[in-house]
ZALOLO-549297 format. One record per residue: residue in one letter; x, y, z of N, C-alpha, C, O in turn. Coordinates in steps of 0.02 Angstrom, whole numbers, plus 32768, in hexadecimal, padded with zeros to 4 digits. Layout:
<miros>
AXYZXYZXYZXYZ ...
</miros>
This chain:
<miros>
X7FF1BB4092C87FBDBB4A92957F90BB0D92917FA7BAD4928D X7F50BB1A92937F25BAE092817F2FBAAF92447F42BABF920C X7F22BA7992587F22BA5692107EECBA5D91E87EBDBA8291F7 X7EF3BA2891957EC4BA4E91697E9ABA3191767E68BA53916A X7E8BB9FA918C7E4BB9D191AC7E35BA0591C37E13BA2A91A0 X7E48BA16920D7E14BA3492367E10BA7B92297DEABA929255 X7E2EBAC091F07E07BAE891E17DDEBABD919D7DA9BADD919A X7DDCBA9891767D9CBA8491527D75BA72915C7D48BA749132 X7D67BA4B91A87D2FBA4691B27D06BA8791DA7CC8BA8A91DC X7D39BABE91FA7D2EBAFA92197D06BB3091D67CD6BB5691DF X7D27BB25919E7CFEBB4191617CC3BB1C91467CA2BB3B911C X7CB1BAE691537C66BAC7914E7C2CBADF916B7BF9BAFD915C X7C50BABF91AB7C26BAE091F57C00BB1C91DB7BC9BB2291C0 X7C3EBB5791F37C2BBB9591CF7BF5BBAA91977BD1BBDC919C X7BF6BB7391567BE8BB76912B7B82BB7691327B52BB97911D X7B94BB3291627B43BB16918A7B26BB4991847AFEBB5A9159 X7B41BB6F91C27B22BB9691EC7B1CBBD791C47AF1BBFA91DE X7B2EBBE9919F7B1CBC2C91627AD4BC2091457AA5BC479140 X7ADBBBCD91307A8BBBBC91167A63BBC391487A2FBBDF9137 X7A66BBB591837A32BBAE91BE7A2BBC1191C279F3BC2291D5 X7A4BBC3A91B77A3BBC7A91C87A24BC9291A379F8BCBD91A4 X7A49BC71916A7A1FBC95912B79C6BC909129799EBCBC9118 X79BABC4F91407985BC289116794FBC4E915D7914BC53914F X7966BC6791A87951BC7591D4792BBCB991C578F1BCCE91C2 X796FBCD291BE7950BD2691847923BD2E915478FABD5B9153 X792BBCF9912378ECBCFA910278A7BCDD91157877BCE490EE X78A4BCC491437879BCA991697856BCEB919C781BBCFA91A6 X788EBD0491B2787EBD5391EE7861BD9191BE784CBDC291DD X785DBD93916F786ABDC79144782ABDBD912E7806BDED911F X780FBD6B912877C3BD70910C7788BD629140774CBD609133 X77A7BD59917B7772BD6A91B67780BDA891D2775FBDB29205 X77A0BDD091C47796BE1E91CB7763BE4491927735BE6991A4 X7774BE35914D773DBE41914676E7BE47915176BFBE739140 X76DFBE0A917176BDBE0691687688BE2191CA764FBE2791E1 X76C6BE2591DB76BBBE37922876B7BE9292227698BEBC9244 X76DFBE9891F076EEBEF091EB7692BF0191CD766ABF2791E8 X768ABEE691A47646BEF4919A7603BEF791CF75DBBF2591D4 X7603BEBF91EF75DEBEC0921D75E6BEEB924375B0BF019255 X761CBF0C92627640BF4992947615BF78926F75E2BF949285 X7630BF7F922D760BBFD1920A75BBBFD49204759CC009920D X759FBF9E91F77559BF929203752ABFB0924574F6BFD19248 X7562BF9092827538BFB392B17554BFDE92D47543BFE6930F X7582C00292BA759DC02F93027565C07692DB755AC0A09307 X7542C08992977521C0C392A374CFC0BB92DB74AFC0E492FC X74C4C05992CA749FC05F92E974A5C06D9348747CC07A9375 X74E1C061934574F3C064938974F8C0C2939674F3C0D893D0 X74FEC0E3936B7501C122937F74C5C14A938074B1C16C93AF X74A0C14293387459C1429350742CC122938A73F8C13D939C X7444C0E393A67408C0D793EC7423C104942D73FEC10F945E X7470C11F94267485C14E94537476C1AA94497470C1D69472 X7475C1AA9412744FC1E6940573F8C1DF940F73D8C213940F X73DDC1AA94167391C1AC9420738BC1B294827360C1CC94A4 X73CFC189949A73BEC19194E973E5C1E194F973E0C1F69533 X73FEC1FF94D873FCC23A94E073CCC25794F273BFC26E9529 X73A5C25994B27374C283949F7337C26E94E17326C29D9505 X731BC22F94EF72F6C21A95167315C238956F72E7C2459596 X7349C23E9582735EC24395BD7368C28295C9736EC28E9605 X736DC2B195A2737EC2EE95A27355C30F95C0736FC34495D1 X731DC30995D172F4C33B95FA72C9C30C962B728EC314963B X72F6C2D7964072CDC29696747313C2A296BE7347C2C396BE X72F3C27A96F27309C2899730733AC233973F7324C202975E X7370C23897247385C1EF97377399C1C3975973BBC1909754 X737AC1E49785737BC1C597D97346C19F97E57341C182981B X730AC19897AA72C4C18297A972DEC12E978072B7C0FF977B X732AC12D97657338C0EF974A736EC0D7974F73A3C0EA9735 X7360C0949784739AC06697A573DFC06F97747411C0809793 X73E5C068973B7412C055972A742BC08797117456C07E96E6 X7416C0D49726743BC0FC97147435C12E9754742CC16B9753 X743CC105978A7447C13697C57496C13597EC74AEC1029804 X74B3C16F97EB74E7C18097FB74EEC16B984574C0C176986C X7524C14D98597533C14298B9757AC15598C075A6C15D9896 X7579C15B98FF75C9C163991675E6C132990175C4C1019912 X762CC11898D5763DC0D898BA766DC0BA98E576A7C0CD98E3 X765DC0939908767FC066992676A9C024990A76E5C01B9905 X766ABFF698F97682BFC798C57686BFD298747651BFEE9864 X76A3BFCB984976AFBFC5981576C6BF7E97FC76EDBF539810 X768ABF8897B37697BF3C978A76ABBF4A97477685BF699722 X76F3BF3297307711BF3E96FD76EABF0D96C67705BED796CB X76BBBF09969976D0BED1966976F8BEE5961E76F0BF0B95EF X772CBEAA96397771BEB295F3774ABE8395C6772BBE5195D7 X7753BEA495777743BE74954F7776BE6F951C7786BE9E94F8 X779EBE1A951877D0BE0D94EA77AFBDD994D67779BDC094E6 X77ECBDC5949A77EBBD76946A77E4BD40949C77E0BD4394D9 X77E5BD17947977FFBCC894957823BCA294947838BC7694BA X7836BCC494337882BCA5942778C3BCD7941A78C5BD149412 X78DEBCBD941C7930BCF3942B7946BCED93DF791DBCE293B3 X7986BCF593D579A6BD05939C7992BD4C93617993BD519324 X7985BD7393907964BDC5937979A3BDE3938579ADBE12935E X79CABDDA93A679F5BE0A93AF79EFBE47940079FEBE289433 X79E0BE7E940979E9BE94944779A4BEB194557993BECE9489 X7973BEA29412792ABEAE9418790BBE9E947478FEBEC794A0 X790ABE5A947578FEBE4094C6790FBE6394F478E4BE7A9518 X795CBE7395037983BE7795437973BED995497970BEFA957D X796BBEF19505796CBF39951F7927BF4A95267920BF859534 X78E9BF26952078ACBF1F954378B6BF169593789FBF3E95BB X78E6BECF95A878D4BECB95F8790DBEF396097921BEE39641 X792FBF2295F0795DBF52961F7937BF8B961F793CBFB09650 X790BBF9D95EA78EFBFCB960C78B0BFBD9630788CBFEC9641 X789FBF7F963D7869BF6496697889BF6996C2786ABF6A96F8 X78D3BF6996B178E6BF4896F2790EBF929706792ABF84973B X791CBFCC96F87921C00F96EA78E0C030971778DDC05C9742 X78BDC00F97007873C03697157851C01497527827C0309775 X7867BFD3975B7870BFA597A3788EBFD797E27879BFF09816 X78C3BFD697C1790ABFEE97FF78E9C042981078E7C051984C X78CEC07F97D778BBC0A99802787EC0A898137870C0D89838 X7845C07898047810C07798337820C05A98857808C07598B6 X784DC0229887785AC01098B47884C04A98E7787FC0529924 X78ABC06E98B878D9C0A298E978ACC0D698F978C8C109990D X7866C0D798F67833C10B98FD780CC0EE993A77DFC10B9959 X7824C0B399467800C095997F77CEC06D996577A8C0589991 X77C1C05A992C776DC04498FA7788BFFA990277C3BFEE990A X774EBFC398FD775DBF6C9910774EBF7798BD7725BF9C98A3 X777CBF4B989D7789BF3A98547760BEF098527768BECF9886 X7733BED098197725BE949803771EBE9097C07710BEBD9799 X7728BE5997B4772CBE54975C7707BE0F9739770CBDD39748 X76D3BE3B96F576BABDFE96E476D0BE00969476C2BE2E966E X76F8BDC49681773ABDC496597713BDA496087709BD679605 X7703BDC695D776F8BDA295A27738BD8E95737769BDB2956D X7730BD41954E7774BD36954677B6BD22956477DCBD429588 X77BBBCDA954A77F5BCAE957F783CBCE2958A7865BCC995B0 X784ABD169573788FBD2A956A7883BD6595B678B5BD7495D8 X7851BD7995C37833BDAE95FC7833BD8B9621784EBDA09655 X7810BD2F962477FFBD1296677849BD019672785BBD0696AC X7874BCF1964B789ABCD1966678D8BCF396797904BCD29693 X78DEBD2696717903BD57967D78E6BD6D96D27904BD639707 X78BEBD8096CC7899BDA597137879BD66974B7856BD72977D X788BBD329738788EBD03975978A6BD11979A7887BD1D97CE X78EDBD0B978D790ABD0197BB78FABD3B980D7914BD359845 X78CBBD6A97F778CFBDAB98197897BD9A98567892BDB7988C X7866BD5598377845BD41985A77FABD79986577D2BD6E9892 X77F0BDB6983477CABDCF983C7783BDD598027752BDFB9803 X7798BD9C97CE7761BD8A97A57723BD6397A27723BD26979F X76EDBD8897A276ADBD7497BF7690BD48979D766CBD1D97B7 X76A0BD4D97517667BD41972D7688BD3296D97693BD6096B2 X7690BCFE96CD76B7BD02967F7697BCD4963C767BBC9E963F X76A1BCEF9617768DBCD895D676A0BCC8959C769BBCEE956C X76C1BC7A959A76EBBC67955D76CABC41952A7693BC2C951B X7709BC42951476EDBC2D94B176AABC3B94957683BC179477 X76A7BC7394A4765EBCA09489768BBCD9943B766EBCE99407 X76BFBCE7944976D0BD25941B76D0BD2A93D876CEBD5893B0 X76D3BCC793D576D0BCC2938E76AFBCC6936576BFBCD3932B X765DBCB593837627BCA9936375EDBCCE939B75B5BCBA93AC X760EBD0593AC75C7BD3893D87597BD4093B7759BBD3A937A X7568BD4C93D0750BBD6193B57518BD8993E77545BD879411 X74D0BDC593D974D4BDF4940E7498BDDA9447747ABE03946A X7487BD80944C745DBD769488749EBD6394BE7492BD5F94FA X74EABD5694A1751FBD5594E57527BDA394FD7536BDB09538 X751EBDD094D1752ABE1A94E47509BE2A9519751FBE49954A X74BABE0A950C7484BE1295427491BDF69580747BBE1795AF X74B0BDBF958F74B2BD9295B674E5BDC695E074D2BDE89610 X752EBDC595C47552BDEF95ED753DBE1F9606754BBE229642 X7507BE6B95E574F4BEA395E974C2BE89963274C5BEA49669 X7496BE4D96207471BE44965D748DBE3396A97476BE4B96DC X74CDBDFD96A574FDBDEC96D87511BE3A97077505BE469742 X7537BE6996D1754DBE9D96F37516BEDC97017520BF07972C X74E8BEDA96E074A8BF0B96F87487BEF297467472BF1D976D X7484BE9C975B7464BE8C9787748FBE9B97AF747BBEB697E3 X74E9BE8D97A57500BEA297F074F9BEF597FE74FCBF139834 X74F3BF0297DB74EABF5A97E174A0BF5897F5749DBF8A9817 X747ABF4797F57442BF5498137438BF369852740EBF4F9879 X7458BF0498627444BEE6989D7488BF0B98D87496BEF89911 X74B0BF5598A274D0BF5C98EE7531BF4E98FD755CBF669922 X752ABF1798C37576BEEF98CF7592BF2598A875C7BF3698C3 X758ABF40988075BEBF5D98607596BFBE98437560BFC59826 X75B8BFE59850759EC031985D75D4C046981875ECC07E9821 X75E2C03397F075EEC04F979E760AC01597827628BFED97A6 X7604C00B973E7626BFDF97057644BFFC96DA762CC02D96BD X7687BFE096CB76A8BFFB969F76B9BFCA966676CCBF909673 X76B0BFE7961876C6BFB695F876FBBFB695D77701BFEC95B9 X772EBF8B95CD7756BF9995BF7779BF6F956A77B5BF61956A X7761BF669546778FBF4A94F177B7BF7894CB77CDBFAF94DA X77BDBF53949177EABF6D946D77D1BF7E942A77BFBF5893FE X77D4BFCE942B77A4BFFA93E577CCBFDE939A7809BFE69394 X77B4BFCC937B77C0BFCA932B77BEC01693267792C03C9339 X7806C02892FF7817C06792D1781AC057928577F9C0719258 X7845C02C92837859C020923D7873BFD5923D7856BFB8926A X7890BFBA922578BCBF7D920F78F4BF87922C790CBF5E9253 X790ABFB39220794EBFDA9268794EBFDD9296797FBFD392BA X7906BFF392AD7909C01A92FA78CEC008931F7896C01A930F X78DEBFD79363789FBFC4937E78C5BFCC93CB78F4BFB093E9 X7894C00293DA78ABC0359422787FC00D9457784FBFE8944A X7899C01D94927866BFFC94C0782CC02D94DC7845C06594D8 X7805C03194EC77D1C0519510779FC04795367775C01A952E X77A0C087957C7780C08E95B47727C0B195B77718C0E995A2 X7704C08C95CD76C6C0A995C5769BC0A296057694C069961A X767EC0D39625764AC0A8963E760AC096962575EAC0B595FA X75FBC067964175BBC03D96177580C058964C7552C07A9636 X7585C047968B754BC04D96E4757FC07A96FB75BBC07496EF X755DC0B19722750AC0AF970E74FEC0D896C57530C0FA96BA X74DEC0DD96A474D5C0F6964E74DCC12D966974CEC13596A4 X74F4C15B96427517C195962D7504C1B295E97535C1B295C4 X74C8C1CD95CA74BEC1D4957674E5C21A95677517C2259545 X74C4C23D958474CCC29C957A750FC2A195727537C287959A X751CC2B9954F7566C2E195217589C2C5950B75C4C2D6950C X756FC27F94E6758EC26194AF75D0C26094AB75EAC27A94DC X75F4C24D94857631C25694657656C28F94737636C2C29465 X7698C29B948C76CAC2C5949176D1C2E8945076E6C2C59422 X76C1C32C944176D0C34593F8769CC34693CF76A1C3559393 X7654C32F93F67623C33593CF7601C35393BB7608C37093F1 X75D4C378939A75BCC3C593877584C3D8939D755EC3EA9370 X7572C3DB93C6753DC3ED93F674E2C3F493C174CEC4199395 X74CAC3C493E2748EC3AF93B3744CC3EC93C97445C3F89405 X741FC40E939773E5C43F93C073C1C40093CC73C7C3C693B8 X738AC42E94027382C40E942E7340C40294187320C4369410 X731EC3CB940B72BFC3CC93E0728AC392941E728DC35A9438 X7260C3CE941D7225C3AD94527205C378941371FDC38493D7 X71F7C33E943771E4C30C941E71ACC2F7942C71A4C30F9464 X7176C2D5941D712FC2C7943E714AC273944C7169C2549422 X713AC25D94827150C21C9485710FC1E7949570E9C1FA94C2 X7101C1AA947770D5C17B948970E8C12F949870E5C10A9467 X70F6C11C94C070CDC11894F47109C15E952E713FC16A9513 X7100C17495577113C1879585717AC18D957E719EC15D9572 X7190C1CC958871F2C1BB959371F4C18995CA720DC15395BA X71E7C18D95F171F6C15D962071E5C10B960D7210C0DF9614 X719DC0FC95F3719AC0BC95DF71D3C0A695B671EEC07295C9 X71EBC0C39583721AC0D195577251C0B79575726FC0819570 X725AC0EC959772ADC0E895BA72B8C09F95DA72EBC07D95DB X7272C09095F57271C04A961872A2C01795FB72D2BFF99614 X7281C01695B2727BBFEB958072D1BFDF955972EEBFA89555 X72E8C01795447328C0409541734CC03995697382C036954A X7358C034959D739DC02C95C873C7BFEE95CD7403BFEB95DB X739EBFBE95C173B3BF8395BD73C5BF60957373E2BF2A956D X73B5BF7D955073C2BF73950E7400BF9894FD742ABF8294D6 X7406BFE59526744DC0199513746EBFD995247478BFB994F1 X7482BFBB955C74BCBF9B957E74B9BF5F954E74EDBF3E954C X747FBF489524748DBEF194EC74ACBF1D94C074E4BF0994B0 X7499BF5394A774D0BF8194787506BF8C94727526BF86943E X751EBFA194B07572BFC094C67598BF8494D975D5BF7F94D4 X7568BF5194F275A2BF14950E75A9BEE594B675D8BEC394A1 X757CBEF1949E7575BECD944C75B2BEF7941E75CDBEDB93EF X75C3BF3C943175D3BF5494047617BF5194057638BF5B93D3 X763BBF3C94587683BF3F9474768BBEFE945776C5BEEE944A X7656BECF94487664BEA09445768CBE8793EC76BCBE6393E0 X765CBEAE93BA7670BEB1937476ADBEE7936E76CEBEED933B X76B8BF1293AD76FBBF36939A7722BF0D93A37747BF0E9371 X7739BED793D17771BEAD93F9777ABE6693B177ACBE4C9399 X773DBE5C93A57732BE2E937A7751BE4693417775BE1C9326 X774DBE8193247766BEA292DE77ACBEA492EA77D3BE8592C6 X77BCBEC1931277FEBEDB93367829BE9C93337863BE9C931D X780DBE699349783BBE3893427860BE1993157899BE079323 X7846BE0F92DB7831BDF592AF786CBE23927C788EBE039255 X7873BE62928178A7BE96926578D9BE9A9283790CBEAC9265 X78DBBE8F92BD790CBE8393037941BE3292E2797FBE2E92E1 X7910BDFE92CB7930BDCD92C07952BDC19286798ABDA8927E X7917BDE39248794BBDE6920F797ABE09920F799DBE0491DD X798ABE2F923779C5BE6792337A02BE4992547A37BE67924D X79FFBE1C92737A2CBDF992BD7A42BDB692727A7ABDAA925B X79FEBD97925D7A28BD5C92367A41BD7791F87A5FBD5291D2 X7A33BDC791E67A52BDE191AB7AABBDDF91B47ADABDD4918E X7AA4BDF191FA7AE7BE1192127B19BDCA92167B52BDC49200 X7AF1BD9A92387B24BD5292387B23BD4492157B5CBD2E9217 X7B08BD3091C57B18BD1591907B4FBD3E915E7B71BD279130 X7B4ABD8E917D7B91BDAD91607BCEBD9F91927C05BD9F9178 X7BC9BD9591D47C0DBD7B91FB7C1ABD3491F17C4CBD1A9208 X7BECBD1291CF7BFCBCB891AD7C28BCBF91867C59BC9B918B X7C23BCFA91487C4EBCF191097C7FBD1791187CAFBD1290F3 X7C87BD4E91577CBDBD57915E7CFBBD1A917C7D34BD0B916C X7CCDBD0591AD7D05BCB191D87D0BBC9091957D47BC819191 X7CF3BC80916A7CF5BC64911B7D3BBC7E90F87D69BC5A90E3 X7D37BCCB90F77D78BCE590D57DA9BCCA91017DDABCA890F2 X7D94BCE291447DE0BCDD91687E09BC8A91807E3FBC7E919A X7DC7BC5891637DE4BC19918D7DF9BBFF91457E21BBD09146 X7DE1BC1C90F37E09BC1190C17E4FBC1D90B57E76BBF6909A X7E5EBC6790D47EA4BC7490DC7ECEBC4A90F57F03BC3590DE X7EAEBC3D912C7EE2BC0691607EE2BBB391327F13BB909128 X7EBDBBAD91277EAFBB6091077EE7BB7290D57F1FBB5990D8 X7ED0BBA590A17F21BBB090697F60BBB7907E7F8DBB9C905E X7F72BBE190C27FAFBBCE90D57FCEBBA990EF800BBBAC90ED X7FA9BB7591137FACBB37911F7FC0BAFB90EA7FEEBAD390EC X7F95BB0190C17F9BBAD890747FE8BADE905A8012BAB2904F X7FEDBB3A90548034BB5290398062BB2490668083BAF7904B X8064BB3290B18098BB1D90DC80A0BACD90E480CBBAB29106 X8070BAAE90C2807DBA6790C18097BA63909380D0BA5490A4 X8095BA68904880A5BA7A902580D4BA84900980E0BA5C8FDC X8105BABD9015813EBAE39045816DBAA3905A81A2BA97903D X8157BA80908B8170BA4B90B2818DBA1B909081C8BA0A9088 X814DBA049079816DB9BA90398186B9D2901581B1B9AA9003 X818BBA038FF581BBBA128FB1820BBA1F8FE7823EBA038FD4 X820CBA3A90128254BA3E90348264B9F7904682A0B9EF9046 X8246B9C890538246B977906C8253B954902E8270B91E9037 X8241B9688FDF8262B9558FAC8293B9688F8A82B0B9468F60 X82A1B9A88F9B82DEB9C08F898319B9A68FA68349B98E8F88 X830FB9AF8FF48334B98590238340B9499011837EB94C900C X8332B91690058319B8E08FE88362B8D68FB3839AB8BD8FB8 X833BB8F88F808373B8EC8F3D83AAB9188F4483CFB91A8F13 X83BEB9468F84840EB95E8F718430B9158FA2846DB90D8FA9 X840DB8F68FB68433B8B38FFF8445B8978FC1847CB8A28FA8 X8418B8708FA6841FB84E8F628455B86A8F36848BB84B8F38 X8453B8928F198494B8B48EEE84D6B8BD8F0E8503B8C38EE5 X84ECB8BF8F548518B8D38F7E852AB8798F948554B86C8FBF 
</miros>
């Protein structure tokens, strides 16, 4: 059995580290707020600029626009978007398994896999695979949507110049405070028409357009992709953030459990010393009396 020294200082320790989770959680609980807001802010606008390239593409020929022309896919460019910092819990790792899921059957399809990794927990993970092109750290904390642009522009140019014949994106969707799922999209070449799985089929209204759909569309395609790469970006960002308070909710309740259980031991320890000297004085005074 341990001595009482070393479970009391084992119940300190312990003790530390409850404050550090605690104080982490509340720290993860009021930057979710305030990240959950920003998420709800723009994802209608994000559904409205996808319901407007609907509407604009729907009766256009999109083979007339680079970045939405279909090829035989040879190469494929995954970009994963995670955190930077860890202690979320399995938020990170079930992002790059299903990044690396979707590796193994493009590759078993015969397709050359490359990856441009937002977030140290993606680069450094997919490191080792030696197939990451292009990465972007300590941005997650404090994104603007001109890094959204930057990435959206990186992976639009290799798709245009050829290197890469589809993009897929890959983060992790905010559901709730509970539930942050990972998800597959493609981003290149754009894809607008039929929206959402389950969606209710919109009538269809001729529109007078000025300047020209096509000038339009020009203008629009490159902005869809600062959108969608902006928007994976405030899901992963929200996601985390609920991902983490929930992970330091959970260790600051397995602190006070090692708390109960290293009290037990410390008391029977106490008892059994205890125990000891009183038999060492009893002993004691029957020598004496005898």
């Amino acid at each position: 059995m341990a001595s009482l020294k070393e479970v009391k200082t084992k119940i300190a320790g312990v003790k530390k580290t409850s404050q550090i989770t605690k104080a982490m959680n509340m720290v993860a609980a009021s930057k979710l707020r305030g990240a959950q807001q920003k998420m709800d802010n723009f994802r209608p606008y994000a559904n409205q600029f996808n319901t407007a390239m609907n509407s604009l593409s729907g009766s256009m020929e999109t083979s007339q626009f680079p970045l939405m022309e279909v090829r035989e896919v040879k190469n494929v460019e995954l970009l994963v978007i995670t955190s930077d910092r860890g202690l979320c819990g399995s938020f990170n790792a079930n992002i790059m398994k299903a990044a690396e899921r979707l590796m193994k059957q493009l590759e078993a399809e015969g397709k050359k896999v490359s990856l441009v990794c937002v977030g140290k927990k993606s680069r450094n993970y997919f490191r080792k695979t030696g197939k990451v092109r292009k990465s972007y750290l300590d941005i997650m904390g404090t994104f603007q949507m001109f890094n959204a642009r930057e990435i959206a522009q990186e992976v639009a140019a290799s798709f245009l110049a050829g290197e890469s014949d589809q993009v897929q994106l890959v983060y992790g969707q905010f559901v709730s405070v509970a539930v942050q799922r990972p998800n597959v999209g493609q981003l290149l070449p754009i894809q607008t028409l039929g929206g959402d799985a389950g969606a209710q089929p919109v009538a269809a209204v001729d529109y007078i357009y000025e300047p020209s759909p096509n000038e339009i569309m020009d203008v629009l395609l490159p902005l869809y992709l600062n959108v969608m790469v902006y928007r994976g970006m405030l899901e992963v960002g929200t996601s985390e953030h609920a991902a983490r308070m929930t992970a330091m909710d959970n260790a600051t309740r397995a602190c006070k459990d090692m708390i109960t259980n290293l009290t037990l031991i410390y008391n029977k320890a106490r008892q059994s010393g205890i125990t000891a000297e009183l038999m060492d004085i009893v002993g004691g005074a029957e020598a004496l009396r005898g």
